[in-house]
C-alpha positions in Angstrom: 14.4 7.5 12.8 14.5 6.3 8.9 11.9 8.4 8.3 12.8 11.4 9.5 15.9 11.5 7.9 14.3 10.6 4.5 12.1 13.5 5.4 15.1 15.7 6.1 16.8 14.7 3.1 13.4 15.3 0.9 13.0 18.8 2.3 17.0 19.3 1.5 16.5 18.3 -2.3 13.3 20.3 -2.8 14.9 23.9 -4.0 17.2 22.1 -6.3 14.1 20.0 -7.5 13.2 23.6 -7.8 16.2 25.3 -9.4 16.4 21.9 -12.3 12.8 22.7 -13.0 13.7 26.3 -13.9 17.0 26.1 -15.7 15.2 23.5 -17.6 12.6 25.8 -19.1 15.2 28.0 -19.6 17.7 26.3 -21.8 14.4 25.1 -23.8 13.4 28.6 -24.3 14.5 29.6 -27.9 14.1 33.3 -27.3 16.8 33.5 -24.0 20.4 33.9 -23.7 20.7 30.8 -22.3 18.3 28.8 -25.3 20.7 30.0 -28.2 23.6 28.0 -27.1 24.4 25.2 -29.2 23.8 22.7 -26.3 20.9 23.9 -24.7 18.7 21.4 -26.0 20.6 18.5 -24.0 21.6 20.8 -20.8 17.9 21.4 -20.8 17.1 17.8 -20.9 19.3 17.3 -18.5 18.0 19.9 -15.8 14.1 18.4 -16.8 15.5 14.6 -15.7 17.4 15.9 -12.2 13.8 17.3 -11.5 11.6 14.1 -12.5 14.2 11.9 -10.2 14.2 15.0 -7.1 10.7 16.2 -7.0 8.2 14.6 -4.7 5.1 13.2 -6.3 2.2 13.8 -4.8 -1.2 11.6 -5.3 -2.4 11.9 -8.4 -5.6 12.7 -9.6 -8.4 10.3 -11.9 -9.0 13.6 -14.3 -12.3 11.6 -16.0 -13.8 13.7 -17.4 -16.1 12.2 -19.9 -16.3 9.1 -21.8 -17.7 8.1 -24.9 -20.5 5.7 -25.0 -22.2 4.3 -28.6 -20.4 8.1 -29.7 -21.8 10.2 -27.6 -20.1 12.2 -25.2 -21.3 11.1 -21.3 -19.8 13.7 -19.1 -18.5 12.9 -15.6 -18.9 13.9 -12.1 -16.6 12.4 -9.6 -17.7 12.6 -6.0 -17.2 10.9 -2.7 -20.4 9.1 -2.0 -18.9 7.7 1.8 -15.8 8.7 3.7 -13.9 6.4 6.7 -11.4 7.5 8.6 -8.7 5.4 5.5 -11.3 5.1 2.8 -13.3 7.0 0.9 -15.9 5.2 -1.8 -15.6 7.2 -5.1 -18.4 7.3 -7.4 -18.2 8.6 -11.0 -21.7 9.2 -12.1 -22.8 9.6 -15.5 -24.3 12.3 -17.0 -26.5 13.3 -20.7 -28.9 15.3 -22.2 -29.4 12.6 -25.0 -32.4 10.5 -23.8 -31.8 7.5 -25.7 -28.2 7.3 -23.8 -30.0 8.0 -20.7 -32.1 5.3 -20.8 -29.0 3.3 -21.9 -27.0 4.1 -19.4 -30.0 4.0 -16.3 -30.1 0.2 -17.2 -26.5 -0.5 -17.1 -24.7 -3.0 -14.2 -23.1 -1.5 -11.1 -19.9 -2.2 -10.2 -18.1 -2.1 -7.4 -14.1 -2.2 -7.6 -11.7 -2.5 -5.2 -8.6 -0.8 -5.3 -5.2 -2.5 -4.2 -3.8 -1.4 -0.8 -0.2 -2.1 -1.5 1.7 1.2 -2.3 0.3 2.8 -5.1 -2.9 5.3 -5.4 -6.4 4.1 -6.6 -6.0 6.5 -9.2 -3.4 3.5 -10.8 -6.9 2.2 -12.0 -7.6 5.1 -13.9 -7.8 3.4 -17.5 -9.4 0.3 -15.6 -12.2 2.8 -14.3 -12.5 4.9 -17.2 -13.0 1.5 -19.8 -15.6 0.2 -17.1 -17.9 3.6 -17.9 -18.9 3.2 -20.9 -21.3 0.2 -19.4 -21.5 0.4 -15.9 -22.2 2.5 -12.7 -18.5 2.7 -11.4 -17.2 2.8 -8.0 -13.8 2.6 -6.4 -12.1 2.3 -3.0 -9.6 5.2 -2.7 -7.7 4.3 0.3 -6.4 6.8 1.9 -2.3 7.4 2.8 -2.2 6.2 6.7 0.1 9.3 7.2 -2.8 12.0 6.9 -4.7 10.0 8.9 -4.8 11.4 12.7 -3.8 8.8 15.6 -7.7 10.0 16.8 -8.8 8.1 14.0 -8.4 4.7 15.5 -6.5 1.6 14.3 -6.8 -0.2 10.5 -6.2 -3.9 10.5 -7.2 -6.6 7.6 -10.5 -7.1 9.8 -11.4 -2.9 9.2 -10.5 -3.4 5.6 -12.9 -6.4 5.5 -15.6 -4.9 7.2 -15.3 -1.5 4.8 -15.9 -3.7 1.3 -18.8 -5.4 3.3 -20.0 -1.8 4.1 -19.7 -0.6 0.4 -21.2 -3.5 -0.9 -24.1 -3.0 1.3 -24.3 0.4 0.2 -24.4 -0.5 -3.9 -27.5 -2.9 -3.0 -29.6 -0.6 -0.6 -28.9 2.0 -4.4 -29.3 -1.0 -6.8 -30.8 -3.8 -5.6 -27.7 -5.5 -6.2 -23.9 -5.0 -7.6 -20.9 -6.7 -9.1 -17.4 -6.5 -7.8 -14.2 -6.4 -9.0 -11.0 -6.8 -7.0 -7.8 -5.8 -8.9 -4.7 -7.8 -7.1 -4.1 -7.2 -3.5 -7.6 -6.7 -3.0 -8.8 -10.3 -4.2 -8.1 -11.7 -0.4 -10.1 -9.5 1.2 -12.9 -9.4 -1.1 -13.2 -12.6 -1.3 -13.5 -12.9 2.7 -16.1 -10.1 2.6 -18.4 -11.9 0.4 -17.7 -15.3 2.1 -18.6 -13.8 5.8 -22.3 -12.4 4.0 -22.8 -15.6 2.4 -22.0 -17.7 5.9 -24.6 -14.8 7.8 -27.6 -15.3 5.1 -27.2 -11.9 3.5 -27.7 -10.7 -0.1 -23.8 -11.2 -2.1 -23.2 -9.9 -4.6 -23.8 -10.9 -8.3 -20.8 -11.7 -9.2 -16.8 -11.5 -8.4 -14.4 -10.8 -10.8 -10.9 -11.3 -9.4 -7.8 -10.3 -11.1 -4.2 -11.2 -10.5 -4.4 -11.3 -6.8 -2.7 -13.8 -4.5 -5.6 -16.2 -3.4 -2.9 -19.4 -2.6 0.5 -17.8 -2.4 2.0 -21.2 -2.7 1.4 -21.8 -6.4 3.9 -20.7 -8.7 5.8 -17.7 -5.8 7.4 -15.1 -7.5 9.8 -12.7 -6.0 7.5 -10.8 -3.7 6.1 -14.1 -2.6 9.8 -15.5 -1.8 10.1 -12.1 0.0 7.3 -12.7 2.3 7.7 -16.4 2.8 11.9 -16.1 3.5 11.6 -12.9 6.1 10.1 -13.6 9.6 7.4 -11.9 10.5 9.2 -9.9 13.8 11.8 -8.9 10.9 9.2 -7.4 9.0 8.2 -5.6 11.9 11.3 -4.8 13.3 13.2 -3.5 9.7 10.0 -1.6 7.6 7.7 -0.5 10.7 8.0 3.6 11.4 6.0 6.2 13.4 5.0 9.6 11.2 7.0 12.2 11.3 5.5 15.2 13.7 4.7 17.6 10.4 1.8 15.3 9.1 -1.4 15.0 10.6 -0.7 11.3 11.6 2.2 11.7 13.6 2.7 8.7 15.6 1.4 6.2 13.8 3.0 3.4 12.7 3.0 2.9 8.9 5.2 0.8 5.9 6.3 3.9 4.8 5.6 4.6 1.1 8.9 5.3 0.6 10.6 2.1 1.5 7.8 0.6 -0.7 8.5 2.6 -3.8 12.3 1.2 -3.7 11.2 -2.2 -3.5 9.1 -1.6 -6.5 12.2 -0.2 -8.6 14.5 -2.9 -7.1 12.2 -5.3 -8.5 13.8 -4.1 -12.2 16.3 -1.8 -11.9 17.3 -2.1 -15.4 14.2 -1.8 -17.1 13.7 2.0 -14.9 17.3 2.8 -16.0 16.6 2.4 -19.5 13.2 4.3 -19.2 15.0 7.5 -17.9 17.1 7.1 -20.3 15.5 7.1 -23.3 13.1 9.7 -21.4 16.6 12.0 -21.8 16.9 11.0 -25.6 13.1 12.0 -26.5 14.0 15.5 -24.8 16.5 15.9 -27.4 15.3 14.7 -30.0 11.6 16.8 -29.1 9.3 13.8 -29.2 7.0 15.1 -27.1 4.5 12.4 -27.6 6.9 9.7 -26.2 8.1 12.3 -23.5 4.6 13.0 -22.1 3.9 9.1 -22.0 7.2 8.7 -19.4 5.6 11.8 -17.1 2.3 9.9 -16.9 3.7 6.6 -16.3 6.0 8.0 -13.5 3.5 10.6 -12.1 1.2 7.6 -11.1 4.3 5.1 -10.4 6.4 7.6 -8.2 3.0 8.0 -5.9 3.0 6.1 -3.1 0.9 6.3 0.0 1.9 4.7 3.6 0.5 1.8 5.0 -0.6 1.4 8.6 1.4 -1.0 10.0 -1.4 -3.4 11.5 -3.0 -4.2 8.3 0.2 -4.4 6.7 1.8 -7.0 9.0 -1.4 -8.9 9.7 -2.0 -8.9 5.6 2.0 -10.7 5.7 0.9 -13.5 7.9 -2.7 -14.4 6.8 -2.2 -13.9 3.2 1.8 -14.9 2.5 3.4 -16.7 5.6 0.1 -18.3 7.2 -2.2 -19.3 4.2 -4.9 -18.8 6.5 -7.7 -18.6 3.6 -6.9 -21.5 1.8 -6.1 -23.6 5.3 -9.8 -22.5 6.0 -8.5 -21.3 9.1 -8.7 -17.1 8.8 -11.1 -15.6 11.2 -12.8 -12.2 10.8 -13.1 -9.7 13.6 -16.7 -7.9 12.5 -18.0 -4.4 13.4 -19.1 -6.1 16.6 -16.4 -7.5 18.0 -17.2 -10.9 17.2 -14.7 -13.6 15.3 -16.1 -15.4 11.9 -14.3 -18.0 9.9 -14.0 -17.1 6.4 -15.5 -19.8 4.8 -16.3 -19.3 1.1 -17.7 -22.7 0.5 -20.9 -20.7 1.9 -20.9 -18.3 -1.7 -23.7 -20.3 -3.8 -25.2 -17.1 -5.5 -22.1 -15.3 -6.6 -20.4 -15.6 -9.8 -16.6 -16.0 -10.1 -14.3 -14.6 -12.8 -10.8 -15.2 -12.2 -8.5 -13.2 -14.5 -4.5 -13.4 -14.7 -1.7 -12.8 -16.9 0.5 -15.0 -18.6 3.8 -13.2 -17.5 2.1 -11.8 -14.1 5.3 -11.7 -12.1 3.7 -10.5 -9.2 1.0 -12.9 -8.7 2.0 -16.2 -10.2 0.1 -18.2 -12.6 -2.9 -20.1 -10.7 -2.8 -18.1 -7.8 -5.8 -16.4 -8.8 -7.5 -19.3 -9.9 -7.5 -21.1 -6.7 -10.7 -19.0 -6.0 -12.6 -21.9 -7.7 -11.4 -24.8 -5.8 -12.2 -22.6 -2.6 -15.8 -21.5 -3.8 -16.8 -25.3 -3.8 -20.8 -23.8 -3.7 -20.7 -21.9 -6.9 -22.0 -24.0 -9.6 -19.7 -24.8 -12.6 -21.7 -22.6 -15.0 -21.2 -19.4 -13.1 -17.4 -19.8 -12.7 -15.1 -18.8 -15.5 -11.5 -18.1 -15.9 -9.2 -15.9 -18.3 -5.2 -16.0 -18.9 -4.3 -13.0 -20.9 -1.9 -13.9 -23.0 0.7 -11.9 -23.4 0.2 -9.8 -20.5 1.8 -8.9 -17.1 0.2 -8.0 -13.8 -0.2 -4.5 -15.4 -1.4 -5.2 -18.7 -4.5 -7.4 -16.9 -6.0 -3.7 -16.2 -4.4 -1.4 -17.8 -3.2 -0.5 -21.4 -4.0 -2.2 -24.9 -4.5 -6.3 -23.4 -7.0 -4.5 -20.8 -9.2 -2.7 -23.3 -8.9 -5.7 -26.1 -8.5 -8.8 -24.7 -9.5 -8.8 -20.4 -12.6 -6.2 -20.5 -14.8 -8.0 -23.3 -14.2 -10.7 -21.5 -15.2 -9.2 -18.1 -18.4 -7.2 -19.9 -19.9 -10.4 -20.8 -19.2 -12.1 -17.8 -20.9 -9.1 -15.5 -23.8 -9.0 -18.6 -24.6 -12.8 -18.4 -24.9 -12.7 -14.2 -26.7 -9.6 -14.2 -30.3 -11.0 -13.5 -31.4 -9.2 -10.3 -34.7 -10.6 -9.1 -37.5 -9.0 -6.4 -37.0 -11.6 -4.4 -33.4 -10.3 -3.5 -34.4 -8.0 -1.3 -30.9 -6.4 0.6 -30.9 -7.4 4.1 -28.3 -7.3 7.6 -27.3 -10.2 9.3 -30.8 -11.6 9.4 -31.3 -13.8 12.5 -31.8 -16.8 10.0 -30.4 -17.7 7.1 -32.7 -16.9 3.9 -33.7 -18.9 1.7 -31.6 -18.0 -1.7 -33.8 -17.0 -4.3 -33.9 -18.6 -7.8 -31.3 -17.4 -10.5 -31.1 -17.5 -14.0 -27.7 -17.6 -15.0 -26.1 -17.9 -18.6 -22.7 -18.9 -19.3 -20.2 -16.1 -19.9 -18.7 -15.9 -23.1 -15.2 -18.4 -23.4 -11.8 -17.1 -24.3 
């Protein structure tokens, strides 16, 4: 019932989402009647911030399109290289009529990364993605917002999301030979299940794993959305954030997290710090800095996006990941495409990498929740695991913004660079009926903080 009253009350605001939109262009037009009064400027700014709080924000685009690699201009084509029924994998290939930057780019690591499922768009990853071009083949999960997605579609639990990162990784090697993945928060639980289940059946994992701010062991340093998690039962999750879709989308029925509910947890989180955004989003209206202005619209384009979660993964990713511990416990079992349960066990992983990256004042994923990855990836030897705090930054700053581009990604090019030896005798196979024999690896130690 929630939801369709939020609905109700969104379709309500929308003409005076509308009709603040309008008088604000208005009052900020010099030539009208209405721009010559003395306090246009401020009315105006005043219309333009009712619109930014009533409009509905729809998913947001990447927009990429070119980056520049050793100064030359790479163009770039995004396009949907696989599409299930709540993923699609995005690839952004790479395009030049400069042969020397062909060549270049032709020899350059692929990288899977997998975007968080917890509210926001993959598009959030935009300046993570967009950094990553310049040296590698880049693609992303763009999960898709369980609303649109018809009840005919089927079910999504953890298992499906699982399976889908085993599919995609699959996928990179039958292109590559091999690939690299990277697993931006959420994400890191899943992936690092996905790999472990390859490992346990024989087949080709990937090179390495680079792992950012994610909560591997929720019980190391909680922070406010572990607490949440931990102090909740899981019926009253169940019973106080589950809905069905409204009848006017195409997954009517289904029971999702609605985005909705997620997006004022997210504010709730620092209510202050919003309120003082909007604010001084107000005062640079005034005073016509339209640099600073701009900067709030993008922030709160991509942050006022959120998609729906289907209710099964959600709930089963709140008892396996923050109430159960079931990966760390070594007691998390995988439903695969066949039907059939496998314990997670990620002391199989011997030929994958591990980069753990986190942020000193990460307060969503405390500090060593990350890094428990190494104690749990006991096959891995001690030359191809490394481990980065950015100093300095929060969960954001680990991908995004000025710590990501100077301080996390150098770190995370050299670490992909050093494990990027792909030999014949890795030849991509599926759940062989015997476990292979792993083939010899030269690995080099990745450059230390």
């Amino acid at each position: 019932m929630l939801y369709q009253i939020f609905e109700t009350q969104r379709s309500l605001m929308e003409p005076f989402a509308d009709f603040a939109q309008a008088a604000a262009k208005m009052y900020s037009n010099s030539t009208s009647a209405l721009g010559q009064n003395p306090m246009a400027q401020r009315v105006s700014a005043g219309y333009d911030l009712l619109y930014r709080l009533g409009k509905d924000y729809v998913k947001p685009v990447f927009g990429i399109q070119s980056v520049d690699v050793d100064s030359t201009s790479v163009a770039i084509h995004e396009r949907v290289e696989i599409d299930k029924p709540f993923c699609e994998l995005r690839r952004f290939k790479r395009f030049t009529d400069d042969a020397n930057t062909l060549s270049k780019l032709k020899g350059q690591p692929a990288v899977l990364i997998v975007a968080p499922l917890s509210g926001h768009y993959a598009t959030l990853l935009r300046d993570t993605v967009k950094t990553m071009l310049k040296d590698h083949k880049v693609y992303i999960t763009d999960w898709k917002n369980a609303r649109l997605v018809p009840l005919s579609d089927g079910e999504f639990h953890l298992d499906d999301y699982v399976n889908y990162v085993q599919e995609f990784i699959r996928h990179l090697q039958g292109r590559y030979g091999n690939c690299h993945v990277m697993s931006v928060c959420q994400p890191t639980v899943p992936v690092l299940a996905a790999v472990s289940l390859m490992a346990s059946r024989g087949e080709t994992t990937p090179l390495s794993m680079t792992m950012m701010g994610g909560p591997i062991d929720a019980t190391k340093s909680p922070t406010s959305v572990n607490n949440l998690a931990t102090n909740k039962s899981f019926s009253w999750f169940e019973n106080n954030v589950i809905y069905r879709v409204p009848d006017n989308f195409p997954g009517a029925g289904r029971r999702v997290y609605p985005g909705f509910l997620q997006h004022t947890g997210f504010v709730a989180m620092n209510p202050d710090r919003h309120l003082k955004s909007h604010y001084d989003y107000f005062k640079d209206l005034i005073k016509g800095d339209n640099s600073s202005v701009e900067s709030h619209r993008e922030f709160y384009d991509e942050y006022n996006a959120v998609l729906d979660m289907d209710a099964d993964y959600y709930l089963e990713t709140i008892d396996t990941v923050f109430q159960s511990f079931k990966l760390v416990h070594g007691t998390w079992e995988v439903k695969n495409e066949a039907g059939k349960l496998e314990l997670v066990r990620p002391q199989d992983i011997k030929n994958t990498a591990l980069l753990t990256v986190e942020g000193e004042l990460d307060d969503i994923s405390g500090s060593g929740q990350t890094l428990a990855a190494h104690n749990l990836c006991t096959g891995v030897k001690r030359e191809a695991l490394d481990h980065l705090e950015a100093k300095g930054a929060g969960h954001y700053g680990i991908f995004s913004g000025r710590r990501w581009r100077d301080i996390v990604y150098p770190h995370v090019k050299a670490f992909i660079l050093s494990h990027n030896d792909i030999s014949p005798a890795k030849a991509v196979t599926k759940a062989p009926a015997k476990k292979a024999a792993p083939a010899a690896k030269k690995t080099t130690a990745a450059a230390k903080k």
